[in-house]
NUDOLUM-932780 format. One line per 3 residues: their letters; for each residue x, y negated, z of C-alpha. Coordinates in Angstrom, 1 decimal. Example, Ala and Ser with C-alpha at 12.3 -4.5 7.8 and 13.67 -1.06 7.14 Angstrom:
BEGIN
AS> 12.3/4.5/7.8; 13.7/1.1/7.1
//
This chain:
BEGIN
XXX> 11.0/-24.3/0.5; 11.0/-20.7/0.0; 10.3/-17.9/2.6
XXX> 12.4/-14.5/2.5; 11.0/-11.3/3.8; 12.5/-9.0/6.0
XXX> 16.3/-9.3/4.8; 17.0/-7.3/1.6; 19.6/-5.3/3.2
XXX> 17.3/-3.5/5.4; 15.0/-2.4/2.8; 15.4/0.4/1.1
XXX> 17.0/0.1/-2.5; 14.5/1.3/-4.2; 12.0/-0.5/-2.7
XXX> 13.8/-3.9/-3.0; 12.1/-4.0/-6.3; 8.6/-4.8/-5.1
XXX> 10.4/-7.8/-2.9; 8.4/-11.3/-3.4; 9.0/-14.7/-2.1
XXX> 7.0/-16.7/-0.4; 7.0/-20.5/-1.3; 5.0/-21.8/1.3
XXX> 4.9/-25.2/-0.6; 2.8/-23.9/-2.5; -0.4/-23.7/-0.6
XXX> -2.5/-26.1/-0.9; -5.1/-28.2/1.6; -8.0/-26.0/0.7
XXX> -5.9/-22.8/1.5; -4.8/-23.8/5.0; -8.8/-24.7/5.4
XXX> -9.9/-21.4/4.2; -7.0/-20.3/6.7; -8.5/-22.3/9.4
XXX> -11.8/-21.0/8.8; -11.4/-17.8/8.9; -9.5/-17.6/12.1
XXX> -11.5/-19.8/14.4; -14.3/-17.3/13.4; -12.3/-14.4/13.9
XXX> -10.9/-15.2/17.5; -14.3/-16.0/17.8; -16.5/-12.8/17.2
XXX> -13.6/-10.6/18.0; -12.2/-11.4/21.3; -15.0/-9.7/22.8
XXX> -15.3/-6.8/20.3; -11.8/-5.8/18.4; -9.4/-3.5/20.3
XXX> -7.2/-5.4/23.3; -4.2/-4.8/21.7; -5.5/-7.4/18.8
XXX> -5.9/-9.7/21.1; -2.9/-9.5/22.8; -1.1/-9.0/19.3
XXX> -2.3/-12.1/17.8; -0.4/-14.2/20.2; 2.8/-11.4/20.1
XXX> 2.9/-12.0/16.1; 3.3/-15.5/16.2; 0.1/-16.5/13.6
XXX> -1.4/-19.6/14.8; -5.1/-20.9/14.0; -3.8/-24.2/12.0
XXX> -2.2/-23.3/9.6; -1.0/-19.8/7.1; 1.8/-18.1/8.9
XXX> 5.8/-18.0/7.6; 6.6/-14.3/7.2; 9.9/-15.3/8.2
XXX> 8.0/-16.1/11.5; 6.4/-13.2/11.1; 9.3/-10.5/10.9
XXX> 10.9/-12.2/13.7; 8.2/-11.4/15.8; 7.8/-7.8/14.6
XXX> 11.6/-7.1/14.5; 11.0/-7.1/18.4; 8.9/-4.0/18.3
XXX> 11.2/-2.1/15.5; 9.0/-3.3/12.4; 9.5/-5.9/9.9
XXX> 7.6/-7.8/7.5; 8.2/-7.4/3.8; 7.0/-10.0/1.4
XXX> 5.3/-8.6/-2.0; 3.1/-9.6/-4.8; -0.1/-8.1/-5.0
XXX> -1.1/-4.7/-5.1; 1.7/-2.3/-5.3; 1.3/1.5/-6.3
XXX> 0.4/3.7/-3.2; 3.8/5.3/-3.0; 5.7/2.2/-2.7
XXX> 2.9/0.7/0.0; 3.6/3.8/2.5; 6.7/3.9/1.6
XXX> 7.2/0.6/3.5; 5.2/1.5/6.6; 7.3/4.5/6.8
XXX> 10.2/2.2/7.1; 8.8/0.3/9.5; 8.2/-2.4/7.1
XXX> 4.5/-4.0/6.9; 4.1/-5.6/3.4; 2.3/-8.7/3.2
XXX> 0.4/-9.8/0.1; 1.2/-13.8/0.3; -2.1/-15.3/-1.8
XXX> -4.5/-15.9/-0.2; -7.9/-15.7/-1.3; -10.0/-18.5/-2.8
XXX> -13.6/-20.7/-0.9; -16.0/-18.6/-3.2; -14.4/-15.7/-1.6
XXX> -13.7/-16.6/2.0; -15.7/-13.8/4.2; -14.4/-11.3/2.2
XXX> -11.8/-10.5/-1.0; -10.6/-7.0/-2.6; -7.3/-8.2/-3.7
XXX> -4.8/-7.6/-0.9; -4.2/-11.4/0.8; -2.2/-13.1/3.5
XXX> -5.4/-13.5/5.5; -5.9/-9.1/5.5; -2.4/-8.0/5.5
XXX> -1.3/-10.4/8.0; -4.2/-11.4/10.6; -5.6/-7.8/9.8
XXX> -2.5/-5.1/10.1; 0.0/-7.1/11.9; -1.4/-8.4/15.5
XXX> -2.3/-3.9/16.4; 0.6/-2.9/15.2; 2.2/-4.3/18.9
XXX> 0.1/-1.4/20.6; 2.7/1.5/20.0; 0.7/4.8/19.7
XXX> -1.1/2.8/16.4; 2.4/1.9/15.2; 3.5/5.4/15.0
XXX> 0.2/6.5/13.6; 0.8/3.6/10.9; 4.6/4.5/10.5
XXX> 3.3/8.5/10.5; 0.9/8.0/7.9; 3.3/6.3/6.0
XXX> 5.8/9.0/5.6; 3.1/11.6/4.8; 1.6/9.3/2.2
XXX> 4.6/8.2/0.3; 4.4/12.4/-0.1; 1.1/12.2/-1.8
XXX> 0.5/12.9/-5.2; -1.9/10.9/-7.5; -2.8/12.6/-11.3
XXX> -2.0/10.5/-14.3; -5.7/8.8/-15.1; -5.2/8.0/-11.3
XXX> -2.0/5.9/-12.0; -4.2/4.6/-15.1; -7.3/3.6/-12.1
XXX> -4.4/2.0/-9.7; -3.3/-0.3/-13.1; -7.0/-1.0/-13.5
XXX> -8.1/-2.4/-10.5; -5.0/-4.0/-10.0; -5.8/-5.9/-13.3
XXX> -9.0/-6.8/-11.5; -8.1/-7.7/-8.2; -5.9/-10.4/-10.5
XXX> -8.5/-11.7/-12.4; -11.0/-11.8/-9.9; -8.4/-14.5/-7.6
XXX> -7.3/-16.1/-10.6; -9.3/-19.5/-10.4; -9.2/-20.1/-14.4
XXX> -10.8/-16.4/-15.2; -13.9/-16.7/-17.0; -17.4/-14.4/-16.0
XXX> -16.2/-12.6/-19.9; -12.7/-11.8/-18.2; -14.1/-10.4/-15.1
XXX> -16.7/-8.4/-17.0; -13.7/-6.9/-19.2; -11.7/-6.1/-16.0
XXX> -14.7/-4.4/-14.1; -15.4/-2.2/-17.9; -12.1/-1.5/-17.9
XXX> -11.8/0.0/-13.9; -15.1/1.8/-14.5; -13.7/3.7/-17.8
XXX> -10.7/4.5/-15.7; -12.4/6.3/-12.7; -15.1/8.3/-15.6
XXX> -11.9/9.6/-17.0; -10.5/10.8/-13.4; -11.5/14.4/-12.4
XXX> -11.3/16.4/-9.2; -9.2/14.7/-6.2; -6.1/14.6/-6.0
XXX> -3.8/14.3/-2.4; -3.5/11.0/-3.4; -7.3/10.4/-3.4
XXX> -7.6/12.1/0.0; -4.5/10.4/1.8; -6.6/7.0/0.5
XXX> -9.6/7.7/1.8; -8.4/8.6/5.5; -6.5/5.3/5.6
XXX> -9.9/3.3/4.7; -11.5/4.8/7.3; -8.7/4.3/9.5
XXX> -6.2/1.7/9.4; -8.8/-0.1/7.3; -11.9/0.3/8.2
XXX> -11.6/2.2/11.7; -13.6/2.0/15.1; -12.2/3.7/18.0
XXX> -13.8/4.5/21.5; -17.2/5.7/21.7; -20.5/6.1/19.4
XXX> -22.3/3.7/21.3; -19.7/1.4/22.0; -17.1/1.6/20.0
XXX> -14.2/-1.4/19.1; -12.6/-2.7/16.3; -9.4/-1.4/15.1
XXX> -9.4/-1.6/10.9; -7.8/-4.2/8.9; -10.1/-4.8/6.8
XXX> -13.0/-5.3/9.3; -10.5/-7.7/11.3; -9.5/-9.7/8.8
XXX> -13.2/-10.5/7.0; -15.1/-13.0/8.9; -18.9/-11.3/7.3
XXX> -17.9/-7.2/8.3; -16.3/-8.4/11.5; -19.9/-9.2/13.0
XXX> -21.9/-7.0/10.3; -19.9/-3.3/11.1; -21.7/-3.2/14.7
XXX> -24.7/-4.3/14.3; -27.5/-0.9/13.5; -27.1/-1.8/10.1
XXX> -24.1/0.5/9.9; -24.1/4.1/10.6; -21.7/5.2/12.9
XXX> -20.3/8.8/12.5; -17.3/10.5/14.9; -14.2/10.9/13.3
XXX> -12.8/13.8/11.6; -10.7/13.9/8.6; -12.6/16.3/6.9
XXX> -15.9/13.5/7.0; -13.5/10.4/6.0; -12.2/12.6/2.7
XXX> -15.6/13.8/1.8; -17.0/9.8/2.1; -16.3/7.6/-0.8
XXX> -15.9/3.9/-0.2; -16.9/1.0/-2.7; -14.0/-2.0/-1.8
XXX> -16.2/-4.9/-3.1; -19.4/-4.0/-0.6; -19.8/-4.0/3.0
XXX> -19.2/-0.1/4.0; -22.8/1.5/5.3; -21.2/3.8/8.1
XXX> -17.9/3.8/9.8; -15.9/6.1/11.9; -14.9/6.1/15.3
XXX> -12.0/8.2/16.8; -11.4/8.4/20.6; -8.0/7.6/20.4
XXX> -5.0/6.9/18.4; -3.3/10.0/19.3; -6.2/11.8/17.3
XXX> -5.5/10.3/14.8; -1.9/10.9/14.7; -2.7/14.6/15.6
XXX> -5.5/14.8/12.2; -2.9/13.4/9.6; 0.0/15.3/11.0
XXX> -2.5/18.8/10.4; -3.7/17.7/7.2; -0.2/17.3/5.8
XXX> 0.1/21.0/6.3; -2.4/21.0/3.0; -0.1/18.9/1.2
XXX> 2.5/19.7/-1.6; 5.5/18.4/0.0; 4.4/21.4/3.0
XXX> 3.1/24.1/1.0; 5.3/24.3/-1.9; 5.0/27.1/-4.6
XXX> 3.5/26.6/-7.9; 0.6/25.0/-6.6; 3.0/22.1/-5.7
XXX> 4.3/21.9/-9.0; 1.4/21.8/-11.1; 0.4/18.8/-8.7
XXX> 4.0/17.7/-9.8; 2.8/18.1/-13.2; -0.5/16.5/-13.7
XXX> 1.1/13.7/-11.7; 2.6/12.8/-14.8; 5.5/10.5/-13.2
XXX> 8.5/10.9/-11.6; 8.8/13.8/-8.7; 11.2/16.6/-6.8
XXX> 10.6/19.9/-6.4; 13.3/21.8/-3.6; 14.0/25.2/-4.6
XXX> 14.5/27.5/-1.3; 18.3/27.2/-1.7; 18.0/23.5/-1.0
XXX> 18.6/22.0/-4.3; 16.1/19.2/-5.0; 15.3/18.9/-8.4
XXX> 14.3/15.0/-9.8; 12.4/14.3/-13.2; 9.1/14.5/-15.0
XXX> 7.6/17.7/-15.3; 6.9/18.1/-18.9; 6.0/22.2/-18.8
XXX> 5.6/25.0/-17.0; 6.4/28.8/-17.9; 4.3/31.3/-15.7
XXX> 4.2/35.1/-15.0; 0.7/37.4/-15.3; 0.0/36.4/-11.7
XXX> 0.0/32.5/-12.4; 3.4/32.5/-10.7; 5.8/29.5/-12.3
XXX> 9.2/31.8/-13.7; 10.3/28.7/-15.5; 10.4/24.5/-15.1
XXX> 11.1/22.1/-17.4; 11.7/18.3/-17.0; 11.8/15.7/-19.7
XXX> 13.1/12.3/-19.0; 16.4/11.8/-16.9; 16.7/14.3/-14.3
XXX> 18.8/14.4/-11.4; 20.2/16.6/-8.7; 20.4/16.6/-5.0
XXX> 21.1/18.6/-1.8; 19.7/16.8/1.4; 18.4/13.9/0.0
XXX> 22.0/12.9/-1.7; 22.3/13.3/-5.0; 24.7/16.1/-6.6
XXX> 28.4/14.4/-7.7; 28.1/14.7/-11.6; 24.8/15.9/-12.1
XXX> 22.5/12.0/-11.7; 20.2/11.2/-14.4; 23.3/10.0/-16.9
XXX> 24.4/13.7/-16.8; 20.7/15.0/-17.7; 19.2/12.1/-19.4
XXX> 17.0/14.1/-22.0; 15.7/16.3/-19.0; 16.4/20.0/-17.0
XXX> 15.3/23.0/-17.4; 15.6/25.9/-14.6; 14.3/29.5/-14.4
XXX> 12.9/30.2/-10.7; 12.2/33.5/-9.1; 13.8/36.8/-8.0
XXX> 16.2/38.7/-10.1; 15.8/41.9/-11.4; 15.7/44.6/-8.2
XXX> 14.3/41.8/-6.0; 17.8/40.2/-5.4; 17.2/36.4/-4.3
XXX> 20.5/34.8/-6.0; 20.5/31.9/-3.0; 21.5/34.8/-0.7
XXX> 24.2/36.1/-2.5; 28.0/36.0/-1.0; 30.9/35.9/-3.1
XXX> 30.6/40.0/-3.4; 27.5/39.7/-4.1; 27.9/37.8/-7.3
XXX> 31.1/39.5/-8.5; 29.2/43.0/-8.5; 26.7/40.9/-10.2
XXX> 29.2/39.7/-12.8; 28.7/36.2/-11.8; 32.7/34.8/-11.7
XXX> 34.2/31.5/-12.6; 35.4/31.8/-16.4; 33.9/34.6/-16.8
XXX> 30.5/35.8/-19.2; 28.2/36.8/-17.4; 24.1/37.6/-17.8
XXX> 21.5/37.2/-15.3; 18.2/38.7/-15.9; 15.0/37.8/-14.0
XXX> 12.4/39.8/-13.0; 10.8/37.5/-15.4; 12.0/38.8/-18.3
XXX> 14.2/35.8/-18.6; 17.7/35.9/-19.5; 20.6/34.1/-18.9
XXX> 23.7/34.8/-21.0; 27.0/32.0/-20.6; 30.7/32.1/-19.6
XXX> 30.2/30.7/-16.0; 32.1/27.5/-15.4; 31.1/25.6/-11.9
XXX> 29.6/27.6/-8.8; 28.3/25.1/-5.9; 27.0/26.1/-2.6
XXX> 26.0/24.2/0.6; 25.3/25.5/3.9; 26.0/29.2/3.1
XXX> 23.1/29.0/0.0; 23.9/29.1/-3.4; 22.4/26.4/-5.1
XXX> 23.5/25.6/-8.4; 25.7/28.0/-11.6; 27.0/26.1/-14.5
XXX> 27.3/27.9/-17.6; 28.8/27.4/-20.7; 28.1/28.9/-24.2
XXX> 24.7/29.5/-22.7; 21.5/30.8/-24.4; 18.1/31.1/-22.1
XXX> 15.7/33.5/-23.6; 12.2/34.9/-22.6; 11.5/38.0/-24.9
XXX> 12.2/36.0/-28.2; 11.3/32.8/-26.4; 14.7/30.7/-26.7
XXX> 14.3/28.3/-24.1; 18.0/27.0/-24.0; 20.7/27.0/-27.0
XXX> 24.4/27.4/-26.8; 24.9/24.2/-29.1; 23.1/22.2/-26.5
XXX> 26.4/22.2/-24.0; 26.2/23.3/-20.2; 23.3/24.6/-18.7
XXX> 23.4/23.7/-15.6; 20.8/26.6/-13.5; 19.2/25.8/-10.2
XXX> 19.0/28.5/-7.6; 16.1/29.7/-5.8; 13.9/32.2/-6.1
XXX> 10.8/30.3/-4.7; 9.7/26.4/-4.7; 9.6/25.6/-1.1
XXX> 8.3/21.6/-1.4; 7.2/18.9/-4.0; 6.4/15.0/-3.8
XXX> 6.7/12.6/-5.8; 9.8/10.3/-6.1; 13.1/10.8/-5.7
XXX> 15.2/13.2/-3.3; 17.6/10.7/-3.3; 15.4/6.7/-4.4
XXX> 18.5/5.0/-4.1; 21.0/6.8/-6.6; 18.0/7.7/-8.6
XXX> 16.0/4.2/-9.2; 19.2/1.8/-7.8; 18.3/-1.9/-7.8
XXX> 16.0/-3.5/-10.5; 16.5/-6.9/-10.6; 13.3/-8.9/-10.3
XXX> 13.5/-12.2/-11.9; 13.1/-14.9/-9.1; 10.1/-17.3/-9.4
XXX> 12.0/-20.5/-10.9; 11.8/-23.5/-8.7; 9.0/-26.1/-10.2
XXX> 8.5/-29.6/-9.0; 5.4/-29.6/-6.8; 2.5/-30.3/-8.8
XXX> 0.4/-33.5/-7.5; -2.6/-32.8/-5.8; -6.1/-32.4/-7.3
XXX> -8.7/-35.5/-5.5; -10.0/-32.8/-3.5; -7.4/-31.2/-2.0
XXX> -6.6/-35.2/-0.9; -8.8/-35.3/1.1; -8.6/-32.2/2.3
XXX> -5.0/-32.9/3.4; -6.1/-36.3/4.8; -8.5/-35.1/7.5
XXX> -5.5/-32.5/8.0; -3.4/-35.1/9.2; -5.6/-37.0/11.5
XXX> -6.2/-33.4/13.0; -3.0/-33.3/15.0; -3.8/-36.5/16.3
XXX> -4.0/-36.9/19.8; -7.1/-39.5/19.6; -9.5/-40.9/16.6
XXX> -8.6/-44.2/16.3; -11.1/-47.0/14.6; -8.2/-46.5/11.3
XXX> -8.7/-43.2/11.5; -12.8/-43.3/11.8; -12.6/-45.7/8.4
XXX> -10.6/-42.9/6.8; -12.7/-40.0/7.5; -15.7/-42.3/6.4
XXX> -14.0/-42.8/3.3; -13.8/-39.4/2.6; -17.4/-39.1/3.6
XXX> -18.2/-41.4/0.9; -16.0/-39.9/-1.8; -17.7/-36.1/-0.8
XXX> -21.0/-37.8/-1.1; -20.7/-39.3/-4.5; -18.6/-36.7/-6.4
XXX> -18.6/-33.7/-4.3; -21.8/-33.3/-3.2; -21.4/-29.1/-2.6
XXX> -18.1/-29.3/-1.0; -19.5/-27.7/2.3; -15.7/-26.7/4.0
XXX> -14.7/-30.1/4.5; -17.7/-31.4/5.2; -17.4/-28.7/8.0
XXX> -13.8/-29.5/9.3; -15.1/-33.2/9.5; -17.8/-32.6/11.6
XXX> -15.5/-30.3/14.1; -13.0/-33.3/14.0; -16.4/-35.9/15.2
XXX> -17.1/-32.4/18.1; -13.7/-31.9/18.8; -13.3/-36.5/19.8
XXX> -17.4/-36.7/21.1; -18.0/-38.8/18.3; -21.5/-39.4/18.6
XXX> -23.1/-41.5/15.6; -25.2/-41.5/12.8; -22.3/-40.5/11.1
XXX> -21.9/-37.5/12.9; -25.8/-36.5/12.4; -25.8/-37.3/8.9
XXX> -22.6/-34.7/7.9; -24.5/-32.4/10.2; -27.9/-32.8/8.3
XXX> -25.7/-32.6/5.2; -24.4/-29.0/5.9; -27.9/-28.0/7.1
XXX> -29.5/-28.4/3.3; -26.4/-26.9/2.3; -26.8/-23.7/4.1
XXX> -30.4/-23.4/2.3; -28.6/-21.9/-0.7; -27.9/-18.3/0.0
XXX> -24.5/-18.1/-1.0; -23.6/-20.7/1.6; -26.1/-19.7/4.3
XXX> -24.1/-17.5/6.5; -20.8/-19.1/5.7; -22.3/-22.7/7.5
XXX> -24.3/-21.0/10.1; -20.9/-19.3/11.4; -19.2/-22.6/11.2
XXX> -21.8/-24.7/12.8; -22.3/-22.0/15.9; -18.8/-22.4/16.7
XXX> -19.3/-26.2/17.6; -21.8/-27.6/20.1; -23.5/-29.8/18.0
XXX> -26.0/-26.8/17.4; -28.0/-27.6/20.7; -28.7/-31.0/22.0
XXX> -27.9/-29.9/25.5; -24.4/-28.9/24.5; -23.6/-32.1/23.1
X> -20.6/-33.8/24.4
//
């Protein structure tokens, strides 16, 4: 049976499209053990060294030891703090993932990641996104440093050969979970990422808004230098950096958001330092000054050549209020570096407070816009100007009228629509209309209405739409047909048979005979197979099943753990049961 996310209604249109399903079905044996594993561990090291709201948030967000959580469950729980849960497939591009926090909406990755990968994974998985970002989110000062971040880094923009690194190691994080990639694809994957980031140069607000949430809602410490707790996703949700991020190993450095966008991070090692913040109202009171570097603050022509090497879909707002969605394709500027003139290719579309322009959506400008900006000639800024005003400029409905910029540009048409809002002027429709720049013909009268945005300065830019809805509407994923469940492997068998006698009360003699059966099936074809061999002997602890038996799977994991892959993975297991000291036998 399938699991729905947070209900479609209550997510934004535009982000409906990211939307996945979870079919819970679908997980097997082995993934509700590597489920298992990972929390008993978890509840383990950090009950003692993670934040108290974890704790406490573990139990509020109703995920359970046994077995992977519903996100129906999940949403539920979070609905009663204002959040939700949103259920999406993979990695989604950075926009769209604070997007969702900004909402209120946590999206959770439902695969979960594979044995050979259990302490840690880079591909965003049920075990990170929900047993990492979910239980904290119940403390309210992080939830609105979450939520804030989110609505400043939706704002961010990424260049083009950034978008081209986000494709990459999305590509990777896919073949690196996918158990029938072979060591040729992964090698092709990781070539393929590292050609990516050689071709990216400089860093962009994207790049910067990243590396503050690694070293915070990822990777964070808060408290002090000397003792500081755990707070970071990614450290709570990875059984190996959990226990490694406090040991001396790792450098600890105060926070600042100047040091966390100067520090790179490499997402397939174990980070060398960390930061720690005092609280989470610094944090909220860093990213809300930092913003005040970003386009979406600053505006001006800075902001739109951040538009521009963006490469993708973004607004610019003019200071008449008129938002202005498309591509930017090019960029006329004055002596001084200043843009005079914008051009978008691509459909284009028009809005005044985030609600797009009746008769002027990306149908009306499909092949793209183009607008002068800037004062007009004797410093008059057009957005100011009252109806007497623009009949002593000429500028009347029916009309031909010419407006000339101190620019040099030109604007020559019979005028045929006037629109204000809120006492600005914001937009002047022209008809047999020719833009020209010296001898520079920049629009044509055979090319139909030009439609000219007012403003005489760019006073924001971010990319995405003013208004997502009108501009992106609803793109219909296909649903995952419904397949008949496919029959389990051996393995997973007996994986699901010790499952079973679990959530029995006692371990009858039937039930001894079983598990010995699958001790003798391990034995003779899997003799590696170290998980189950581990959930067997905490099934013998958890019943004081002293016997030979119970030696022998013990002795078993033991050689195991002399290979170094497997060494630390059975050493946490075994600590957790008290078959590691004579004395704490039952």
């Amino acid at each position: 049976m399938k699991q729905l996310s947070k209900s479609r209604k209550q997510i934004p249109a535009h982000l409906r499209q990211f939307v996945s399903e979870q079919h819970y079905e679908e997980y097997t044996p082995i993934d509700h053990a590597v489920w298992r594993y990972v929390m008993r561990q978890n509840h383990h090291a950090l009950k003692d060294t993670a934040h108290p709201a974890y704790v406490e948030g573990l139990r509020a967000s109703g995920i359970d030891t046994e077995a992977i959580p519903n996100v129906s469950d999940m949403n539920e729980h979070l609905s009663k703090i204002g959040w939700g849960a949103a259920i999406v497939d993979g990695l989604i591009p950075g926009v769209a993932f604070y997007d969702f926090q900004a909402h209120g909406i946590l999206p959770i990755a439902v695969a979960i990641r594979k044995v050979e990968n259990i302490e840690y994974t880079p591909a965003p998985d049920i075990i990170h996104e929900s047993v990492g970002h979910a239980p904290i989110l119940f403390d309210s000062k992080y939830a609105s440093y979450v939520k804030r971040f989110g609505e400043i880094g939706a704002k961010a923009f990424a260049t083009k050969e950034k978008h081209e690194v986000f494709e990459a190691v999305r590509n990777l994080s896919i073949v690196m979970e996918d158990r029938h990639s072979t060591p040729q694809q992964i090698e092709d994957a990781k070539r393929l990422l590292n050609e990516r980031k050689k071709a990216v140069k400089g860093m962009s607000e994207a790049d910067q808004i990243s590396r503050i949430f690694w070293w915070t809602v990822e990777y964070g410490l808060i408290g002090t230098l000397e003792n500081p707790q755990i707070y970071g996703a990614g450290l709570l949700s990875s059984v190996g950096e959990s226990k490694h991020c406090l040991s001396d190993n790792v450098v600890k450095l105060p926070f600042s958001i100047e040091s966390c966008i100067q520090t790179s991070y490499d997402v397939t090692t174990m980070q060398p330092q960390l930061f720690v913040c005092e609280s989470f109202d610094q944090l909220t009171e860093a990213i809300e000054e930092f913003s005040n570097s970003m386009a979406f603050r600053k505006g001006g022509t800075e902001s739109l050549d951040k538009a521009l090497q963006s490469g993708s879909t973004s607004t610019f707002v003019l200071n008449s209020g008129l938002q202005i969605t498309g591509t930017i394709e090019k960029m006329l500027k004055d002596s001084d570096g200043e843009a005079i003139y914008v051009k978008t290719t691509a459909p284009t579309a028009l809005a005044i407070n985030d609600k797009e322009l009746p008769g002027h959506s990306k149908t009306t400008h499909y092949s793209g816009f183009g607008t002068p900006i800037g004062l007009l000639e004797g410093g008059i800024s057009l957005e100011e100007c009252t109806e007497e005003d623009l009949q002593t400029l000429g500028i009347e409905n029916g009309r031909k009228s010419t407006l000339a910029f101190k620019s040099g540009i030109q604007v020559a048409g019979i005028v045929s629509t006037i629109i204000r809002n809120n006492n600005k002027l914001n937009l002047i429709s022209f008809e047999s209309c020719k833009v020209t720049l010296g001898d520079q013909v920049l629009f044509e009268e055979k090319w139909g209405t030009f439609d000219m945005a007012v403003g005489s300065a760019v006073t924001s830019a971010f990319p995405g739409a003013a208004d997502a809805e009108a501009f992106f509407g609803v793109e219909e994923i296909p649903k995952k047909v419904a397949t008949e469940p496919r029959q389990l492997t051996e393995l997973e068998n007996l994986y699901q048979t010790i499952r079973e006698i679990r959530v029995k009360e006692s371990l009858d003699e039937n039930s001894m005979m079983t598990v010995q059966n699958v001790l003798q099936v391990l034995r003779s074809t899997y003799p590696k197979e170290w998980l189950l061999r581990l959930e067997i002997l905490e099934l013998f602890c958890e019943h004081c099943v002293q016997t030979m038996e119970t030696e022998q799977v013990h002795q078993e994991l033991l050689r195991l753990s002399t290979t170094k892959e497997l060494q630390r993975l059975i050493k946490n297991g075994l600590s957790l049961l008290p078959i590691q000291k004579e004395s704490q036998r039952c």
